[in-house]
N, C-alpha and C positions, 0 to 999 in steps of 0.2 A: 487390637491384638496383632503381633507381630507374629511371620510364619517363616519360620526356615525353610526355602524351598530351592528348587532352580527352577521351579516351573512358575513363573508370575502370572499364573491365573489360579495360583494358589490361596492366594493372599483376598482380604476380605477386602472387598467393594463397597466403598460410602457411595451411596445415592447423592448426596450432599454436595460435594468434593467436582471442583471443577477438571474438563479434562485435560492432563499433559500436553503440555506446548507443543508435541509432536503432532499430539490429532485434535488439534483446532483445526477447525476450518474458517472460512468467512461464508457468514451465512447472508449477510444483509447487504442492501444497498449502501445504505450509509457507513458502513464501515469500510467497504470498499472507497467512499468516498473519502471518509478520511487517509488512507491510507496512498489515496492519489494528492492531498493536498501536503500529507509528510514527504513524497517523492517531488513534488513541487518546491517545498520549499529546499529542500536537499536536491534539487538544482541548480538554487537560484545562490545557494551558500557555497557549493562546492564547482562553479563555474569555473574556476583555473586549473580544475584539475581534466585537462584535455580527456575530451568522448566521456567521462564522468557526469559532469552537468546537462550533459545534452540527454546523455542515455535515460538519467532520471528526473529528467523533461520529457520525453515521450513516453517513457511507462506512466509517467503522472496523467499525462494527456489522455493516452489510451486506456488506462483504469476508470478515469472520468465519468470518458463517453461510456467503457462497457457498461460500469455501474447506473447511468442513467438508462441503458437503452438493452441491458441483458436481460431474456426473458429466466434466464437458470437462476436469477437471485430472489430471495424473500423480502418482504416487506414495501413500505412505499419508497418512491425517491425519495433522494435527499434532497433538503432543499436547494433553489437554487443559486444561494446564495455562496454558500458550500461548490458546489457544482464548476460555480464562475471562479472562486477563486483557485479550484483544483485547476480549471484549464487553463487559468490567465498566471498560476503562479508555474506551469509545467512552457510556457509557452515564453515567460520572461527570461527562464533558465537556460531553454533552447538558445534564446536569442542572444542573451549576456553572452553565453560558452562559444557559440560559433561567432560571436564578435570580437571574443576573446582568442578563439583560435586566430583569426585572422586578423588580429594586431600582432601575436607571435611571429607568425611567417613572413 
């Protein structure tokens, strides 16, 4: 049922119904973890785009480790299989991009 309203707590609530992209959170380890191996790999892709590659080499890095060693997250770790490639693909991008800077200069 559709509600004419302006007040959007108007309208009927499914139980069902996942929530708006705005109020997800991350609730798990391993999501966090993947989400440190997509920042890895989207460093090691976008390395010529100067401080671009590096920056999302350290957030890869840094999600890594939080996700393996933060007590605020639910569930088990990820494995570490996972784990090594989020740090080793966040740590290749680093290295590719500031080698790449300094082949420019």
């Amino acid at each position: 049922m559709t509600v004419t309203s302006p007040n959007f707590d108007a309208r009927e609530l499914d139980d069902d119904m996942p929530p708006k992209w705005w109020n997800r959170r991350i609730r798990t380890r391993a999501q966090v973890t993947e989400y440190a191996v997509m920042f890895g790999a989207l460093s090691i892709v976008s390395f010529w785009a100067v401080g671009l590659g590096i920056a999302a080499g350290l957030i890869a890095v840094a999600s890594a480790l939080w996700a393996d060693r933060s007590p605020d997250l639910s569930g088990p770790r990820a494995e570490r299989s996972d784990a090594a490639l989020a740090i080793g693909t966040g740590i290749v991008g680093i290295i590719v991009g500031l080698g790449f800077v300094a082949m420019v200069m």
